[in-house]
C-alpha positions in Angstrom: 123.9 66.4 113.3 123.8 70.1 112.7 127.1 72.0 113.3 127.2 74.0 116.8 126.5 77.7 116.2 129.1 79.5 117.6 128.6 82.4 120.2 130.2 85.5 118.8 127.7 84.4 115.3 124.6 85.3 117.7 125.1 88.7 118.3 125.6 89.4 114.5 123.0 87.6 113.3 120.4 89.4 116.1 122.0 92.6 114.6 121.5 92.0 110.9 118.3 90.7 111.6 116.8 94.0 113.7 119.2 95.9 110.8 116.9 93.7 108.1 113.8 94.7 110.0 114.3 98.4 110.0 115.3 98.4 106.4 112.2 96.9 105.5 110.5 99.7 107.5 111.6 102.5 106.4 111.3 101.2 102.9 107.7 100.6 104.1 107.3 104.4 104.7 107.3 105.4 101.1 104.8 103.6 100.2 102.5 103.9 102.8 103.2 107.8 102.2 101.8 107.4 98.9 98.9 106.0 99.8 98.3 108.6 102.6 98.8 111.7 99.8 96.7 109.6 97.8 93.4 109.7 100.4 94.0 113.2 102.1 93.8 114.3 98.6 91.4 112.4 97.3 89.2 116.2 97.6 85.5 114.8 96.4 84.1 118.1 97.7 85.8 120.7 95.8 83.8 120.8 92.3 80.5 121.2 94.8 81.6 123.1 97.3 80.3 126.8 96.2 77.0 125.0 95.2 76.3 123.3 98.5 77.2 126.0 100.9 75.0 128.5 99.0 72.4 125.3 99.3 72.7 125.5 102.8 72.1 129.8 102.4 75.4 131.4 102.7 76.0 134.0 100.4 79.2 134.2 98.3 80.6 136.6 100.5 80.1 134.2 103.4 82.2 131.5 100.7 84.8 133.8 100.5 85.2 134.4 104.1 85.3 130.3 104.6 88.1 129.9 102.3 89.5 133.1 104.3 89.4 131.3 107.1 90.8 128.1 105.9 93.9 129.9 104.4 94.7 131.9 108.0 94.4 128.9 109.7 96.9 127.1 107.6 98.9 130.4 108.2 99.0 130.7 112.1 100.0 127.3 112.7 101.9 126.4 109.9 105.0 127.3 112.2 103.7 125.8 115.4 102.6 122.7 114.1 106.2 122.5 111.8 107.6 122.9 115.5 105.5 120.4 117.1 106.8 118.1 114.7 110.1 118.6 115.4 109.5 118.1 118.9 107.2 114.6 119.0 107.6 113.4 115.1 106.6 113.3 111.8 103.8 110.5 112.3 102.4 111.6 115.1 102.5 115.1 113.2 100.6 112.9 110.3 98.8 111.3 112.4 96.9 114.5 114.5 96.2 116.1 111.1 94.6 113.2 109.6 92.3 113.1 112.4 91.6 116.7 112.2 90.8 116.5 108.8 88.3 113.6 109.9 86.6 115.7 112.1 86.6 118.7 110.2 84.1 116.7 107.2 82.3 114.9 109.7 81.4 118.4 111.0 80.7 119.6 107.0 78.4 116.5 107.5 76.1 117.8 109.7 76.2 121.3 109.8 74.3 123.4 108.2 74.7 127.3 108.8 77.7 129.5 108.5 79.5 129.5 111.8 79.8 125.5 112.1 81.0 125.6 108.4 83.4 128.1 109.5 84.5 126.2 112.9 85.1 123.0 109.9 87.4 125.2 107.7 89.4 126.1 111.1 90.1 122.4 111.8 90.7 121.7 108.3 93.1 124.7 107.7 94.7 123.3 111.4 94.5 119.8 109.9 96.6 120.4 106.6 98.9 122.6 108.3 100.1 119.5 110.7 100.4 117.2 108.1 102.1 119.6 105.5 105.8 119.3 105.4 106.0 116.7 108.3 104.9 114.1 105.3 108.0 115.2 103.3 110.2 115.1 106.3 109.1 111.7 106.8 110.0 110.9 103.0 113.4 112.6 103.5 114.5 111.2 106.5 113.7 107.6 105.2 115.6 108.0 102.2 118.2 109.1 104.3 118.1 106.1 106.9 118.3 103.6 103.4 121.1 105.8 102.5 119.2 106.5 99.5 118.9 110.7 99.3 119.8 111.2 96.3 116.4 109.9 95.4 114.5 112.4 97.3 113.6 114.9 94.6 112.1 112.2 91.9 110.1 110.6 94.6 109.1 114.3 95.6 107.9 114.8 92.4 106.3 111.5 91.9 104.5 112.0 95.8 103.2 115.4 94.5 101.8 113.6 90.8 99.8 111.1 92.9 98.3 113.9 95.0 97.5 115.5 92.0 95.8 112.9 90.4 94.5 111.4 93.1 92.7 115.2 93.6 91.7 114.7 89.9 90.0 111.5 89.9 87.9 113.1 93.1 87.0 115.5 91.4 85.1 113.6 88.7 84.3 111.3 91.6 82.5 113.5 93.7 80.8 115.0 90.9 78.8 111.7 90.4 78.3 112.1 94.3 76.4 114.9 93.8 73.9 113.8 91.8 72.3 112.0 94.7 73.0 114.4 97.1 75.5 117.8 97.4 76.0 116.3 101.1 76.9 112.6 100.2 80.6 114.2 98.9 81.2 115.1 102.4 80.3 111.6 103.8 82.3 109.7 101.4 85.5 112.2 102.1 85.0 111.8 105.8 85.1 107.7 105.4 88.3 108.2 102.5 90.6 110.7 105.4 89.8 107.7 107.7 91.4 105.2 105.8 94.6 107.2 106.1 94.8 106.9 109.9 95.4 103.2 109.4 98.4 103.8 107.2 99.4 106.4 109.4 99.8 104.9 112.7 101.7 102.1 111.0 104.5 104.6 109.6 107.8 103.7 111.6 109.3 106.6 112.8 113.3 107.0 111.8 115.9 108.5 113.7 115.6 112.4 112.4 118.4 114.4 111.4 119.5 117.9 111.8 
């Protein structure tokens, strides 16, 4: 006959259980961050970008005036979208810029003159600017929920090596791409930023501190 489990154990073990459960969330988050660096970086585009826009007859001053645009959009709503974060949270913050960034290649796609490449760098430059910072805030305010911030600035650094290599290994990557077509880059980045959403909506949201 099993021994009676007394009341007053019920409550505690309902806490360390739900205490268990959150623990193993928030751990969660730094991994599934990594992965989401990992594909938002993953830039198979970049060594071909110059070659296919000019492919599709802009001129380089039209190129420059892209990457213009890109850079003020990242600008204007850097603080808006660092704001909105605040406000609704870091995944959803994560989650909005992702699917800008989807968006934004799936319109590279298809395009193919200068002002629906430039509407593109617009979404993208909105895109990055959502999910840049509010993925470090995320990282930060997990650590600090395992009571683990001391950690913060090696797992910084190692979320910013992945990035980079990630970006590295697309690099080669989409050069490959290439060689059958300068578009198929821009397909295969669209279908690589989708795999992040995913990920992103199954981020668990700590309690965010001041």
């Amino acid at each position: 006959i099993m021994p009676f489990i007394s009341y007053p154990f019920i409550p505690f073990y309902i806490y360390h259980t739900i205490n268990l459960r959150k623990t193993n969330m928030l751990q969660s988050n730094i991994y599934k961050l990594y992965f989401i660096k990992a594909l938002t970086w993953f830039f198979l585009y970049i060594p071909i970008l110059v070659l296919f826009l000019q492919e599709n007859g802009l001129s380089m001053a039209q190129v420059f005036i892209l990457q213009g645009a890109f850079s003020l959009a990242v600008v204007l709503f850097e603080v808006p979208s660092g704001y909105f974060s605040d406000v609704i949270g870091r995944k959803k913050s994560i989650i909005i810029g992702i699917i800008l960034s989807f968006f934004a290649f799936c319109i590279y796609s298809v395009v193919h003159g200068f002002w629906g490449f430039l509407l593109a760098e617009f979404i993208l430059g909105f895109g990055a600017s959502f999910i840049s910072g509010a993925d470090s805030a995320l990282l930060y305010d997990s650590l600090l929920g395992l009571q683990r911030t001391k950690e913060y600035k090696k797992l910084e650094g190692r979320f910013n090596a992945i990035g980079n290599f990630s970006e590295s290994i697309a690099s080669i990557s989409g050069g490959f791409l290439a060689l059958i077509s300068l578009r198929f880059p821009f397909y295969f980045q669209a279908i690589v930023v989708f795999f992040a959403l995913p990920i992103a909506f199954s981020l668990y949201e700590p309690s965010r501190h001041k």
